[in-house]
N, C-alpha and C positions, 0 to 999 in steps of 0.2 A: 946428351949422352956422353957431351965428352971427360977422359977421365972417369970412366967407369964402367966397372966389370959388366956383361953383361953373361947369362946364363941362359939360353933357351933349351928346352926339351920337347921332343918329339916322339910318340910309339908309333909304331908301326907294326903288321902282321909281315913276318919273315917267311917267304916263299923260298925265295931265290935271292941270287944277289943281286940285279934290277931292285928290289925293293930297298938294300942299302943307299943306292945310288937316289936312288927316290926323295927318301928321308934327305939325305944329307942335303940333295940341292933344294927341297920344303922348306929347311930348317937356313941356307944358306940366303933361298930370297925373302925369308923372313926379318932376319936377321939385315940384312941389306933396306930392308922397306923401314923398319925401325931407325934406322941411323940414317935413312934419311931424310924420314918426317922429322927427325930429331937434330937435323946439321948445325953445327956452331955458329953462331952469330959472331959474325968478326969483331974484335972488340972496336975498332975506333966507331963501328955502326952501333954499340954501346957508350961507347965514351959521348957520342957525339947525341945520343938519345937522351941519357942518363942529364947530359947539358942545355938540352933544349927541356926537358919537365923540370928542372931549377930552375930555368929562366921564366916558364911560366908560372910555375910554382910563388917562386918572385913579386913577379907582376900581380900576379891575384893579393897577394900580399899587400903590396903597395898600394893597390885602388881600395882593398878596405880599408887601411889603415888612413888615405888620405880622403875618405868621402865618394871615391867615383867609381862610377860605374862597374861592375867585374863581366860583365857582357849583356848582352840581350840573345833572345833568341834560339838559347841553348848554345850561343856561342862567346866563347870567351879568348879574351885578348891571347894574341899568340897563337889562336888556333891554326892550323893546316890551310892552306884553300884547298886542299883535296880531303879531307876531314870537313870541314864546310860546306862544302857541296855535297858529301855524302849526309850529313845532316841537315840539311836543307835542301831536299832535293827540285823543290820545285823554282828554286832561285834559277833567274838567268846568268847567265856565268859570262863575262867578258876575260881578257886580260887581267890580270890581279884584279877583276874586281866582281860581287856576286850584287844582281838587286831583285828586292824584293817587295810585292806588295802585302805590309801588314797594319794591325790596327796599333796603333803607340799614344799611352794617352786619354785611350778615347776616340782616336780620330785616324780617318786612313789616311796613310801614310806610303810612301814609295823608301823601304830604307836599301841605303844601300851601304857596301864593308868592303873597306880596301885591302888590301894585303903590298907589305913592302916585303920581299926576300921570302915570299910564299910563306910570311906571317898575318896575321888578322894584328891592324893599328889604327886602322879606323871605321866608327859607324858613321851615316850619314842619313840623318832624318827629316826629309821632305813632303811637308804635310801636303794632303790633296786639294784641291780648289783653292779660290782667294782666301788672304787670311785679312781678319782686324789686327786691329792695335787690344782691345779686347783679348780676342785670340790668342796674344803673343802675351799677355799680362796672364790670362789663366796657365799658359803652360808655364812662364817664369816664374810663379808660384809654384808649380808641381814641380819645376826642375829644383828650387830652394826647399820644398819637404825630403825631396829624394838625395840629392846630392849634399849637402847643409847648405847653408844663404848665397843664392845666389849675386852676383853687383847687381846694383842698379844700372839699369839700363838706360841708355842715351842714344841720341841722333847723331848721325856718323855720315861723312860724305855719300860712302858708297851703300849705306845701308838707310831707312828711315829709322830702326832701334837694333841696338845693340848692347849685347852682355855679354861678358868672357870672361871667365874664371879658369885659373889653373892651380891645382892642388898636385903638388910633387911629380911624379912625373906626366899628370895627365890633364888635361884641359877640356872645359865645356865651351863653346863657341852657340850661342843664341841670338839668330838678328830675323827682322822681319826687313825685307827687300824689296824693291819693284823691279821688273823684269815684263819686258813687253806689255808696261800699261795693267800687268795685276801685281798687287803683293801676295809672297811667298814668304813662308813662315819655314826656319832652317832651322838646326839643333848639329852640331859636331861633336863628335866623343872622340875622342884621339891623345895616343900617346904625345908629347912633344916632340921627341923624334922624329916623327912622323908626315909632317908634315912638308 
C-alpha cells in the first residue's frame, strides 16, 4: 500500500455523538489492519530475493542447456532447506542435510540433498542392498539416456567401477564400491562448487 491513496467509507445511524466517535475509530482500526497486512517489504529483502530467483533461474538454465539434471523430487537446485522440507515433509532433516527413502530407477533408494549456505547443491543416491556390476551397468545406461553419454567406466583404487562426467557447471559421479565386505551402488549430482 505504499505510495497510495487510500479511501475508506463507513455509514453509520447518527444518534448522538458517541456514534461519530464510533465510526471514526471502525474506520481508523480498519484502515490500521489494511496497512498492516499490506507493510512494505524493505527493499534490500527484494533486492536480495529478486537475486536469489536469478541465481536459480540461472542454474535451471544451465542444467538444461548442459544435459543435467534440473532436480528430482519436486526439488530443484537452489532450493531453500526450509522450502525443502516444507516439500518434503516426511524427509529426515539433519544439519544442511535432508534423507530420504525413495524409489530412483526402479529400485529403492536412500537419497539424500545437501544444502551449502541453506542452498540445495547436492543429490545423493544410494541404492538399497548389494549391488552387481550388472546393477551398475543397467543404471549407467539409464544415467547415458537421461543425462547424454555417460564415460565409460573403470576400476579405480578406492572404487571397484567408476564413471564421472561434468557438463558446465555440474557433475554426475557413478561408482560401484565395497564397503564392509558388500558392494554399494552410488550416483552424485552436484554442482561443482559444491563439493
Amino acid at each position: 500500500m505504499s505510495n497510495r491513496l487510500i479511501f475508506l467509507y463507513a455509514a453509520s445511524p447518527y444518534k448522538s455523538k458517541p456514534d461519530i466517535e464510533w465510526a471514526k475509530r471502525s474506520v481508523q482500526s480498519w484502515r490500521d489492519a489494511i496497512l498492516k497486512a499490506n507493510a512494505p517489504v524493505l527493499a534490500e529483502d527484494v533486492e536480495t530475493k529478486i537475486g536469489r530467483n536469478n541465481a536459480v533461474e540461472q542454474v535451471q538454465r544451465d542444467a538444461i542447456s548442459s544435459g543435467s539434471p534440473t532436480g528430482f523430487f519436486g526439488l530443484n537446485w537452489l532450493i531453500s532447506y526450509n522450502e525443502a522440507k516444507r516439500l518434503v515433509p516426511d524427509a529426515i532433516s539433519e544439519a544442511d542435510t535432508l534423507t530420504m527413502k525413495r524409489s530412483f530407477y526402479d529400485r529403492n533408494a536412500v537419497i539424500t540433498v545437501k544444502f551449502k549456505n541453506a542452498m540445495l547443491v547436492m543429490f545423493i543416491v544410494t541404492f538399497d542392498g548389494p549391488a552387481s556390476k550388472a546393477d551398475f551397468s543397467n543404471t549407467q545406461q539409464r544415467l547415458s539416456n537421461d543425462y547424454k553419454s555417460m564415460p565409460e567406466s573403470i576400476g579405480a583404487k578406492e572404487h571397484l567401477l567408476v564413471s564421472a562426467k561434468v557438463a558446465g557447471r555440474f557433475s554426475i559421479d557413478h561408482w560401484l564400491t565395497q564397503y564392509g565386505g558388500i558392494n554399494l551402488e552410488q550416483i552424485l549430482f552436484y554442482r561443482n562448487d559444491a563439493k
